[in-house]
Each structure stands twice: as structure tokens, then as C-alpha cells.
N, C-alpha and C positions, 0 to 999 in steps of 0.2 A: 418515460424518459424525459420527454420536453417537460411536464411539472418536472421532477426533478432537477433539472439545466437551472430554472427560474428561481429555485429555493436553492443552489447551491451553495452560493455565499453564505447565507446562513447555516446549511448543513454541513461544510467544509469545516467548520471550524473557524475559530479567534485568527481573523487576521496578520501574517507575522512577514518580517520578511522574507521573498523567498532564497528557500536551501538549492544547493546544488547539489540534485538526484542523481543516483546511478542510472534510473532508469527502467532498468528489466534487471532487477534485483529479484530472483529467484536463488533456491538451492544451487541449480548448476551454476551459476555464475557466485557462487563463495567459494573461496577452497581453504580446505581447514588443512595445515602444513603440523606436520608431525610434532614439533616444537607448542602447540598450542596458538600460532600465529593465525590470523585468518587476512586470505587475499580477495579481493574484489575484481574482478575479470570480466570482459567483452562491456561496457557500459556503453549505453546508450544517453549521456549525461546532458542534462539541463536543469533551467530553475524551475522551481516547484513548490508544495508545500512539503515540508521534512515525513510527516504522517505518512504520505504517498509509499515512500519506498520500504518501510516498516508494514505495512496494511500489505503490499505485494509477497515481502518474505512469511508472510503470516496466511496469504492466500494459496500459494504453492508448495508453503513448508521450506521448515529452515532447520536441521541439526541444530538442537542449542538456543531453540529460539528464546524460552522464557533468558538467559542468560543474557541475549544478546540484547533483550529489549533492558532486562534492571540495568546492563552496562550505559544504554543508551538514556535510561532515566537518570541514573546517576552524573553522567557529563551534562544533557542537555534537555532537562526534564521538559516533558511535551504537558500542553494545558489543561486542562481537567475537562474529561469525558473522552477522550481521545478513541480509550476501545468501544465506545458506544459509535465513534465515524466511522473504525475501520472499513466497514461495506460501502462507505462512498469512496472511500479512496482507492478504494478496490477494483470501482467500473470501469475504470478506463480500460485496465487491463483486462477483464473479463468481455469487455466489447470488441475489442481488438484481437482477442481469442475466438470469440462469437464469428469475428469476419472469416478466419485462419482455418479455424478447426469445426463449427457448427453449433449446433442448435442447444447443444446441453450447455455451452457457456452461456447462449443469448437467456435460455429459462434461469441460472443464476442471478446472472446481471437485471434480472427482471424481478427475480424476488428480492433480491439486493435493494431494486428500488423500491421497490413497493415499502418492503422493510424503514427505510431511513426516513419515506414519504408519511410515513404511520405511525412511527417510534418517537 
């Protein structure tokens, strides 16, 4: 994890301004409303990089994800390689699951790094 911290900037991704996150953008916290509308619920919001909370809905699963990301390409296309960062943008929240819930998130977040450390 500490090599990974040190190569972050670089594995993070093209430098951009930061987005304002929801957060703990998982399934439960989208609600899909009968109308085809979708709400965003309980956020935990700040700035960030925008990747961060797409790489979350992609780690817990999201209804409709390929949809929701070409929507999100279509308004605010993210930089080139993007799904190749997903696992870094991923750790934080897999570490903070590691603290919560145990060991099978810390071995993800571990081959996670290994992975982006290698790739």
C-alpha cells in the first residue's frame, strides 16, 4: 500500500479539477423512481477526483451501470484509460470496508494493489 500512496499521482489519473463526490455512491444510495428518473440519497459529499465515485458504483454494482456510465461519457467524457484506474479508485473504499467488515475486503484492496502496482 505505502509503494502504491507514492505512485498515486501517477496512477490516479490526468490531473483535473476536483468534482464534487457523493461519496458512498453505491446501489443503495441510487433510487431508480418508476418514471425512469434516478435519485441520489444519504451522500457523504466532497471534492475528489470525478472517476472515484463511477469506480465505487462499479465496485458494489449499480442497476444499469453500462447506461449510466455512456450517459456520463456522453456529458463529461472522463480521459483515456479510465477503466484501466478503476481499482485504484476503488481502495479507498475497499480499505474502509477492510476496517468495518474484515479481511476479505483488505485481500481485494491488496490485489487491487498489487494489480495497478504491476499493470
Amino acid at each position: 500500500m505505502e509503494r502504491l500512496c507514492e505512485r498515486l499521482p501517477e496512477l490516479a489519473g490526468p490531473a483535473e479539477p476536483p468534482a464534487r463526490l457523493h461519496g458512498d455512491l453505491w446501489s443503495g444510495n441510487v433510487l431508480w423512481a418508476a418514471d425512469g428518473d434516478v435519485r441520489l440519497i444519504d451522500p457523504a459529499a466532497h471534492g475528489g477526483h470525478r472517476e472515484t465515485d463511477l469506480a465505487m458504483l462499479r465496485l458494489f454494482g449499480c442497476p444499469h451501470l453500462e447506461a449510466v456510465l455512456d450517459g456520463y461519457q456522453r456529458v463529461a467524457p472522463l480521459a483515456e484509460g479510465w477503466t484501466e484506474r478503476v481499482g485504484v479508485h476503488q481502495l479507498f473504499p475497499l480499505l474502509v470496508h477492510a476496517v468495518l467488515f474484515g479481511r476479505g475486503y483488505a485481500e481485494q484492496a491488496l490485489s487491487v494493489a498489487r494489480s495497478a502496482l504491476t499493470g
